[in-house]
Backbone as CSV, one residue per row, in Angstrom:
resi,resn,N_x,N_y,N_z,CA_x,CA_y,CA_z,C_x,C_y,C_z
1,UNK,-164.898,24.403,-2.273,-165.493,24.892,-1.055,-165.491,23.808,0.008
2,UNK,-165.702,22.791,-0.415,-165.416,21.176,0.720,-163.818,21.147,1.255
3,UNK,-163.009,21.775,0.359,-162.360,21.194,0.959,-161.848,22.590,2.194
4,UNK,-162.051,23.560,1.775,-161.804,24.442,3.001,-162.527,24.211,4.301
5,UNK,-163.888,23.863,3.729,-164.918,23.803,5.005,-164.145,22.435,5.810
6,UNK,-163.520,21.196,5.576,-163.016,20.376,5.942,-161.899,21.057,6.534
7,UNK,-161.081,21.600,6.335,-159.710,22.142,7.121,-160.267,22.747,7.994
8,UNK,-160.912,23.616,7.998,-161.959,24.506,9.003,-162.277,23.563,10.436
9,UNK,-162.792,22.467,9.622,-163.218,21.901,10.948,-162.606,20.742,11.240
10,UNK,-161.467,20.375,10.795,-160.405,19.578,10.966,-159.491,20.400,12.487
11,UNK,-159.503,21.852,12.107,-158.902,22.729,13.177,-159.525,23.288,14.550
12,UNK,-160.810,23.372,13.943,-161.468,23.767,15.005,-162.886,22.618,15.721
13,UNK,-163.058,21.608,15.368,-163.656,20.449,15.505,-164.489,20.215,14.500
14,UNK,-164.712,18.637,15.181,-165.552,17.913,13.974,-167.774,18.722,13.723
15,UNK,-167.711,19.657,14.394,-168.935,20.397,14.132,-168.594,21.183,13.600
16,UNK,-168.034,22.016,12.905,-167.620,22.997,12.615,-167.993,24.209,12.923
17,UNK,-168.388,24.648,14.132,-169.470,25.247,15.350,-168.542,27.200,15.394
18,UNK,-166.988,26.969,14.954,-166.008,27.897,14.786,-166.773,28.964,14.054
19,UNK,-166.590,30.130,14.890,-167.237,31.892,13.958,-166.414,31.891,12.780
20,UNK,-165.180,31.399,12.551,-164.300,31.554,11.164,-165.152,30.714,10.413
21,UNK,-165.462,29.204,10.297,-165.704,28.229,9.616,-167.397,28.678,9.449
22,UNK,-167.903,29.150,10.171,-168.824,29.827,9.941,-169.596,31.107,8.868
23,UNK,-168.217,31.861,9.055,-168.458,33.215,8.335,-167.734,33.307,7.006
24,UNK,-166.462,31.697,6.708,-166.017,31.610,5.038,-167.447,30.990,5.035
25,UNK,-168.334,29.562,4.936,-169.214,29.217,4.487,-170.599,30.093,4.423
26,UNK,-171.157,31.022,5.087,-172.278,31.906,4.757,-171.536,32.691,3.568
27,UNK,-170.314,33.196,3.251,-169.727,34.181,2.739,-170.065,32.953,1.117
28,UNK,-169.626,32.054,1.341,-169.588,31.359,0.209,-170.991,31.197,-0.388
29,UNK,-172.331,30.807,0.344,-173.573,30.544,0.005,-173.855,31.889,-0.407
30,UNK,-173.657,33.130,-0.121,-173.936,34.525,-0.222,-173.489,34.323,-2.014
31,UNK,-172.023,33.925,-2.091,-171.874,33.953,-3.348,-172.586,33.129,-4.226
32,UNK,-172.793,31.674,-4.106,-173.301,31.089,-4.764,-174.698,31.461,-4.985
33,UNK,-175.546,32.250,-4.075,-176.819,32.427,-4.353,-176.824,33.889,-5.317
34,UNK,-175.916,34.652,-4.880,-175.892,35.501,-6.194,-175.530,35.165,-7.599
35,UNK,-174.565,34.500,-7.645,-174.000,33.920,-8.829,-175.638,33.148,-9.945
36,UNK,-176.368,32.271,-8.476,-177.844,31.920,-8.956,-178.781,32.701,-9.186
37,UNK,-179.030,34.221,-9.013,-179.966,34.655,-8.959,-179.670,35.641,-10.336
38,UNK,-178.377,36.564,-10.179,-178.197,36.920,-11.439,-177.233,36.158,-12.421
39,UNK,-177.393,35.244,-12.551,-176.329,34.462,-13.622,-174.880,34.713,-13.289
40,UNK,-174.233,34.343,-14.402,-172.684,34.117,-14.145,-172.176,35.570,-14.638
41,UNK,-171.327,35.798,-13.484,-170.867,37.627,-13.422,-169.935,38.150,-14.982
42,UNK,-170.319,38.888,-15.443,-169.820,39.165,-16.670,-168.428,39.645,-16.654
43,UNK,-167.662,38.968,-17.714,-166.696,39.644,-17.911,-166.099,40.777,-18.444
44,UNK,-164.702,41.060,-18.186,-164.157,42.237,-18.928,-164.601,42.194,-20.016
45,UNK,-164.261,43.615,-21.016,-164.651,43.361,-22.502,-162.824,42.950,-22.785
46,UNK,-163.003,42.191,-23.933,-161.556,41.944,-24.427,-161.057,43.067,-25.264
47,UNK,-159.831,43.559,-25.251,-159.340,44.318,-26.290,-158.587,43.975,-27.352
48,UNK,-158.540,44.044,-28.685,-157.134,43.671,-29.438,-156.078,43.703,-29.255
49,UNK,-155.271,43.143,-29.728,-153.912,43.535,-29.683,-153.615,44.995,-30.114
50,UNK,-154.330,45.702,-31.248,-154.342,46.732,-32.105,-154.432,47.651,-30.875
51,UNK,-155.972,47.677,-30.042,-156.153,48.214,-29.456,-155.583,49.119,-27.784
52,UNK,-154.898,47.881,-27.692,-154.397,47.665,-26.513,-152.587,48.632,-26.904
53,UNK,-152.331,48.893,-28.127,-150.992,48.989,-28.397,-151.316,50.744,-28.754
54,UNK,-152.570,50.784,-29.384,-153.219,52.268,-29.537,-153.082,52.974,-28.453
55,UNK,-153.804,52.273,-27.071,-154.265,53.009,-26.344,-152.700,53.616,-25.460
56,UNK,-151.542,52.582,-25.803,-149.909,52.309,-24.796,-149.749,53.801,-25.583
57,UNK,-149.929,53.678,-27.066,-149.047,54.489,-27.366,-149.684,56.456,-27.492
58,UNK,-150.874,56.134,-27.065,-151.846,57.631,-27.089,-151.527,58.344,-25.188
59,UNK,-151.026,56.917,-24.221,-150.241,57.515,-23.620,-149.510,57.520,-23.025
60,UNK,-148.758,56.936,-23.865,-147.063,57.752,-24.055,-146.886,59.534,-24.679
61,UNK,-147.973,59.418,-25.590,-148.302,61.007,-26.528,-148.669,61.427,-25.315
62,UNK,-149.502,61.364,-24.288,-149.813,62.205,-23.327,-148.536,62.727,-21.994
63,UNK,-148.010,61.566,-21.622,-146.672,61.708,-20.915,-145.892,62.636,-21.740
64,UNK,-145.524,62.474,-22.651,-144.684,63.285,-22.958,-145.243,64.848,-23.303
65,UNK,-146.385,64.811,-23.391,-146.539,66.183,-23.755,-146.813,67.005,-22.539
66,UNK,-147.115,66.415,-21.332,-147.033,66.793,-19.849,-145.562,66.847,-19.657
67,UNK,-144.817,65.982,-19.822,-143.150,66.450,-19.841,-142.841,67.880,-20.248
68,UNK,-143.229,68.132,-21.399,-143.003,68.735,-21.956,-143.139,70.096,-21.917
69,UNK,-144.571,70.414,-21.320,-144.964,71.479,-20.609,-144.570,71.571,-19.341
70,UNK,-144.712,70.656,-18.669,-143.190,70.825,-17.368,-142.256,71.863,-17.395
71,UNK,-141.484,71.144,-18.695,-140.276,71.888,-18.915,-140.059,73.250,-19.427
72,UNK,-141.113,73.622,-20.101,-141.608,75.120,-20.383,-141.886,75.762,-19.129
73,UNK,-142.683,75.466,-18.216,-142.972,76.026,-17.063,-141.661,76.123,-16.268
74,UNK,-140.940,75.510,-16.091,-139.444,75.481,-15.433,-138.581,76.787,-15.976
75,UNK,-139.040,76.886,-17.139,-138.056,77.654,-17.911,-138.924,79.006,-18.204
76,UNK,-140.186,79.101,-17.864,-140.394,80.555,-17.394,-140.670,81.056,-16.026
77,UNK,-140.137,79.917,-14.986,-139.926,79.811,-13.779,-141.593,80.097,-13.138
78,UNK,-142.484,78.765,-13.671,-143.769,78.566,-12.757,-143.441,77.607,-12.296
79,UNK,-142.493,76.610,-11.989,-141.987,75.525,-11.318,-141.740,75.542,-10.155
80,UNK,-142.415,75.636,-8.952,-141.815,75.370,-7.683,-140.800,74.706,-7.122
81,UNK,-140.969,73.570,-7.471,-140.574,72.330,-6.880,-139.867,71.742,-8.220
82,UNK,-138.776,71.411,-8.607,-137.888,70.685,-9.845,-138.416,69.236,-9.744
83,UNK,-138.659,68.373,-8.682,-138.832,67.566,-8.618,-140.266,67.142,-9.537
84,UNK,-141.049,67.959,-9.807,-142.309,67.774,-10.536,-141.300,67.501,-12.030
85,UNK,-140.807,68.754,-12.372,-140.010,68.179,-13.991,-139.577,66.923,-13.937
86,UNK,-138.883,66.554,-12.958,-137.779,65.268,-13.235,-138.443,63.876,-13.302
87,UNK,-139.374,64.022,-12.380,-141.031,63.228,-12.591,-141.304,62.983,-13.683
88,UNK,-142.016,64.132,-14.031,-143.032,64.053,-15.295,-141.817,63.634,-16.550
89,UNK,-140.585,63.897,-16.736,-139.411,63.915,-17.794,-139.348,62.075,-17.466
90,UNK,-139.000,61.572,-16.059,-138.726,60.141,-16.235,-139.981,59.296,-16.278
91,UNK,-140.813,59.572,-16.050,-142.549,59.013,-16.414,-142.429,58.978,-17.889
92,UNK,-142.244,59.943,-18.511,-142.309,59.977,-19.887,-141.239,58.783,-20.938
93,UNK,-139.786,59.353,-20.255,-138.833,58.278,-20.921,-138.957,56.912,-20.596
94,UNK,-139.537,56.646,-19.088,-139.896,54.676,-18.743,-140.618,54.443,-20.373
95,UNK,-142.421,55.462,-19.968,-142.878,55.125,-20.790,-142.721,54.706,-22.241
96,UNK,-142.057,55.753,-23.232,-141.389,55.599,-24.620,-140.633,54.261,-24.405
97,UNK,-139.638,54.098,-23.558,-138.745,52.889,-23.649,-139.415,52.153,-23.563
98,UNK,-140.822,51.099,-22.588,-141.792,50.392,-23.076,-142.347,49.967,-23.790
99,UNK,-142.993,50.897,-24.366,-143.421,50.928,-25.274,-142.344,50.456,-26.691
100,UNK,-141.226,51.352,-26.846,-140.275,50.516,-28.017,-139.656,49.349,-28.486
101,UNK,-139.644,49.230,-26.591,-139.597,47.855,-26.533,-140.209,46.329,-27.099
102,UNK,-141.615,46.702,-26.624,-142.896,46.049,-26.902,-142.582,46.134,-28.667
103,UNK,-142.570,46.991,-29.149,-142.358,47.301,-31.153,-141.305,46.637,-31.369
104,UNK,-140.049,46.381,-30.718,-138.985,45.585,-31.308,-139.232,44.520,-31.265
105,UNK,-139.978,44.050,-29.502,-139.891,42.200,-29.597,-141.228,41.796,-30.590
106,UNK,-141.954,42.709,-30.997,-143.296,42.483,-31.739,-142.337,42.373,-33.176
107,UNK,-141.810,43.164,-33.671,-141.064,42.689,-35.090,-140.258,42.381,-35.171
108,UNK,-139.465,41.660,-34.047,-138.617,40.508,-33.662,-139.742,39.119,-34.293
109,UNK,-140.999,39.181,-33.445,-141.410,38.213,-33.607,-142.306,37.755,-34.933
110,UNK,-142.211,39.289,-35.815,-142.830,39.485,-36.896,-141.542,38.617,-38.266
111,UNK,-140.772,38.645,-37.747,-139.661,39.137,-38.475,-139.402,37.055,-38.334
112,UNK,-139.400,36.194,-37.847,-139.150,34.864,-36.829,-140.082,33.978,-37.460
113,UNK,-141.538,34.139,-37.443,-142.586,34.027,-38.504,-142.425,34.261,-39.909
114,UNK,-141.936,35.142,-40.457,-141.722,35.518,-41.925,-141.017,34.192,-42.528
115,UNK,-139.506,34.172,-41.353,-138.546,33.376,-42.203,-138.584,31.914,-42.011
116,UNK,-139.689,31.442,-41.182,-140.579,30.448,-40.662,-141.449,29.923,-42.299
117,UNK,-142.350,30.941,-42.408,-143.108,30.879,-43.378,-142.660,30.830,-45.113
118,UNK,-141.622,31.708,-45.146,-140.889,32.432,-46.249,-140.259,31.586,-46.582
């Protein structure tokens, strides 16, 4: 925080008297006095790896099954617009390919470790 407040008034003089140099430093005491009053701001919760690979792949299951019904609707002609299928169809395939991805370089790296260890 010194050293901004110093550029501040390196630019705009040695009082630092400037509405900018003014309104980062209240902005900053604003923070620091909250940071003091309710403690230090909590963090995210962490997820597993497990978890985090659950949740990629529950939706990908969802993309595709919106694909999927897309394409039923197209084909009993509730589809307006094609552009919704081709959407929801390449949303779905990014997704899967991601995701497989992520599973190969994971037992790539499963696989690197083994013969490391083995």
């Amino acid at each position: 925080m010194e050293r901004l407040l110093i550029d501040f008034s390196q630019v705009y003089g040695q009082n630092g008297t400037h509405e900018a140099t003014r309104s980062v430093y209240n902005s900053q005491i604003a923070l620091q006095k909250a940071k003091n009053e309710y403690g230090h701001t909590k963090e995210a919760p962490r997820l597993s790896f497990e978890d985090m690979l659950s949740d990629s792949i529950k939706n990908v299951n969802s993309l595709q099954l919106q694909a999927e019904q897309k394409i039923r609707d197209l084909a009993i002609g509730e589809v307006e617009d094609i552009s919704e299928v081709v959407l929801a169809s390449s949303r779905a395939d990014t997704a899967l390919r991601l995701v497989m991805e992520v599973r190969n370089k994971f037992l790539d790296a499963y696989q690197a470790l083994s013969r490391v260890t083995g």
